[in-house]
Phi, psi and omega in degrees: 000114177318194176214165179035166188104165168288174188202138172213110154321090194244181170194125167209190172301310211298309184301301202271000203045214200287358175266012152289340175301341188282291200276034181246080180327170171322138161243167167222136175303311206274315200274310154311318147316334198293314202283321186283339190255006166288359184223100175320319191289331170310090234228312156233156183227172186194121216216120178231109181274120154228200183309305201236022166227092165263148183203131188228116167268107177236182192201139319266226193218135145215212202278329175266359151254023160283335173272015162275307179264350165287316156313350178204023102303293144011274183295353186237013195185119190302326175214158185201147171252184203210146190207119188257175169024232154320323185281348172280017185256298179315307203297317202290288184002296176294286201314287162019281191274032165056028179264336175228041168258194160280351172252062194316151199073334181330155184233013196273329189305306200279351178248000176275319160322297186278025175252328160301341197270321223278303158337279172328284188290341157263036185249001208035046172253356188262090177291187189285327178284328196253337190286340152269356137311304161294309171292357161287281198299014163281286172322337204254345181295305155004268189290348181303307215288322183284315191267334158287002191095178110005294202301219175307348202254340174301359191275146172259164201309304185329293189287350182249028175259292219290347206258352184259347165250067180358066193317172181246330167126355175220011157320121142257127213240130162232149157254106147283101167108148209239000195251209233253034151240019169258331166317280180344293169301328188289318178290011172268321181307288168346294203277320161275009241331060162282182188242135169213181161264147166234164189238157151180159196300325175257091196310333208267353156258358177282290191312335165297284179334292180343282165355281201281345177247006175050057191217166180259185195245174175224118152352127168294062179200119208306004188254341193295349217249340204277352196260014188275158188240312180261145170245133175212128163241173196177029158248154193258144197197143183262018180199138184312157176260316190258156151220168191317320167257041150262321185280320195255359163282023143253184180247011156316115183237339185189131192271096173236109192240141146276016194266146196214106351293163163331156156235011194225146183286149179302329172285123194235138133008132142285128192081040163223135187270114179228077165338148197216142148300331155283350145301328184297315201278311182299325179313329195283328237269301187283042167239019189291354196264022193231007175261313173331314194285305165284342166266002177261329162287283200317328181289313161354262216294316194302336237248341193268297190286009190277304160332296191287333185277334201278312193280344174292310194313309213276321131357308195256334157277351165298317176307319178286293186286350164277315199292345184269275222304309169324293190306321200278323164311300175314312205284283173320335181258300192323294185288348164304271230294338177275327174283340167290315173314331162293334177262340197242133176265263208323092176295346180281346166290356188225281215286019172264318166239039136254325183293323168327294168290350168290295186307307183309302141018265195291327175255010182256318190285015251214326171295304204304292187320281176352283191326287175321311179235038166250037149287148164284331185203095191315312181289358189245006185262120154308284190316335143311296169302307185313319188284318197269342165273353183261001158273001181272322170297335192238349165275313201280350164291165186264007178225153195257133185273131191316103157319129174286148146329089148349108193256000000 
């Protein structure tokens, strides 16, 4: 296990298909952040849950907190990988740029970031390292988007949900749920000018959504549901809300959940239609050849800026730990230089043996500076890392102190 550097924890669509819809449990944002700040060595985090991702980016990372946060992931996903340094850099990128969602191109993605950043930041965890990460895969999600256009490939998990279940256009439609892939379908629902309702567990937001679509609410409660012809869900809940005989004791003819884990029991009615997110995912699945075109610009584009950041970042972390190894030398040569003086008459003799301890300095430290800076990714080297806490342990004293031995 590498030491230092980002580090990123994933469970996604990509890794599992269509079984992260089975196996991934309820996660809560808050209770995650809870688990993540019990751990000191954790100095920042950035943590992005959608329909078909969970993923937790910390900084920084070593073999014990990657088994910290595995450790509670775990309990909540049969699998899950680990991704270091640059390439957990590359990877927020690719998504950023709709590349590794299930919707390839989707554009629902890039503002589900900045609401993870914003999250992140009020948990105090969006330090400077994760907070110039995102915001780079923001910029780059933008331009992948600017520069493919527009078109087909730009839809989002929503709209092409909402487009397989082929309304006739006089359906009473209700949306269960208010956050932000049930906003979505309603502003779409909106945008046909179907007629529908929203629900949501927190009354006072179904009544915001209502509002802002000029729609009406439904009581958060399954018997409230039976006079519906369509159902669309889209809340996260660790056990389904509707099941086959809530379904079949209604006039609910068609189903669309959007929920991570389900929100509808596997089983339905006969003569009921029910969309799945894992259905969804196969539907999505036989378009791959419409995909070729927009992956080939975006991988372009994801591929020239990740280059330039990677060498500006690692350039500005090079940069950092010679300006540490410098100070901490200086520092050391400084108090040499207060004990000769104590010893010495002659001041052109002690600025004669301070250019000494300069020199002496300068050819012993002269590998080590080399070494650092023909690394390719400064932060991911144990040996790096190791080196730069006990100088950060020994700069924050007001005296420099004898470096321990590394074991």
């Amino acid at each position: 296990m590498e030491k230092g550097g980002l580090f990123l924890v994933k469970v996604t669509y990509n890794d599992l298909g269509s079984l992260y819809f089975t196996n991934v449990s309820d996660f809560q944002l808050d209770e995650v952040y809870g688990y993540i700040k019990k751990n000191e060595r954790i100095k920042e985090a950035f943590v992005l849950w959608t329909c078909n991702r969970f993923e937790v980016y910390f900084y920084p990372g070593d073999k014990e907190t990657v088994e910290f946060v595995e450790d509670y992931i775990k309990g909540k996903a049969l699998q899950h990988s680990v991704i270091h340094g640059l390439d957990a850099v590359r990877h927020l990128f690719l998504v950023a740029a709709g590349l590794d969602s299930m919707v390839i191109g989707e554009n629902e993605i890039v503002s589900q970031i900045r609401d993870a950043l914003r999250i992140s930041e009020q948990n105090g965890l969006a330090g400077a390292n994760v907070t110039s990460i995102v915001n780079k895969a923001l910029q780059i999600g933008k331009k992948v988007r600017r520069v493919s256009g527009n078109g087909r490939h730009n839809k989002s998990i929503a709209s092409i949900a909402v487009e397989h279940l082929n309304l006739r256009g006089d359906e009473k439609i209700l949306v269960v749920g208010s956050g932000q892939l049930g906003r979505q379908v309603a502003s779409i629902l909106k945008r046909m000018g179907a007629k529908f309702s929203v629900t949501n567990r927190t009354r006072e937001k179904a009544v915001q959504l209502s509002q802002a679509l000029n729609c009406s609410t439904e009581e958060f409660e399954k018997s409230k549901w039976r006079d519906y012809d369509v159902i669309i869900t889209a809340i996260k809940t660790p056990s389904p809300i509707l099941q086959y005989e809530d379904i079949s004791a209604s006039r609910i003819r068609k189903i669309l959940d959007l929920g991570v884990p389900p929100n509808i029991g596997e089983k339905v009615p006969e003569g009921v239609e029910l969309i799945s997110m894992k259905a969804l995912s196969d539907i999505l699945r036989t378009k791959e050849e419409e995909k070729e075109e927009f992956m080939r610009t975006a991988l372009l584009t994801v591929n020239e800026e990740f280059e330039k950041f990677a060498a500006k970042m690692m350039n500005r972390d090079k940069e950092e730990i010679l300006r540490k190894i410098i100070e901490f030398s200086d520092r050391v040569i400084e108090e040499e230089a207060r004990y000769l003086e104590r010893r010495v008459v002659a001041e052109e003799d002690l600025d004669l043996m301070k250019k000494g301890l300069e020199s002496t300095r300068n050819r012993l430290l002269g590998f080590v500076i080399n070494g650092i800076k023909r690394s390719k990714d400064v932060k991911s080297s144990e040996t790096v890392a190791n080196m730069e806490e006990i100088l950060d342990e020994n700069l924050s004293g007001s005296e420099v102190k004898k470096i321990k031995k590394v074991s």
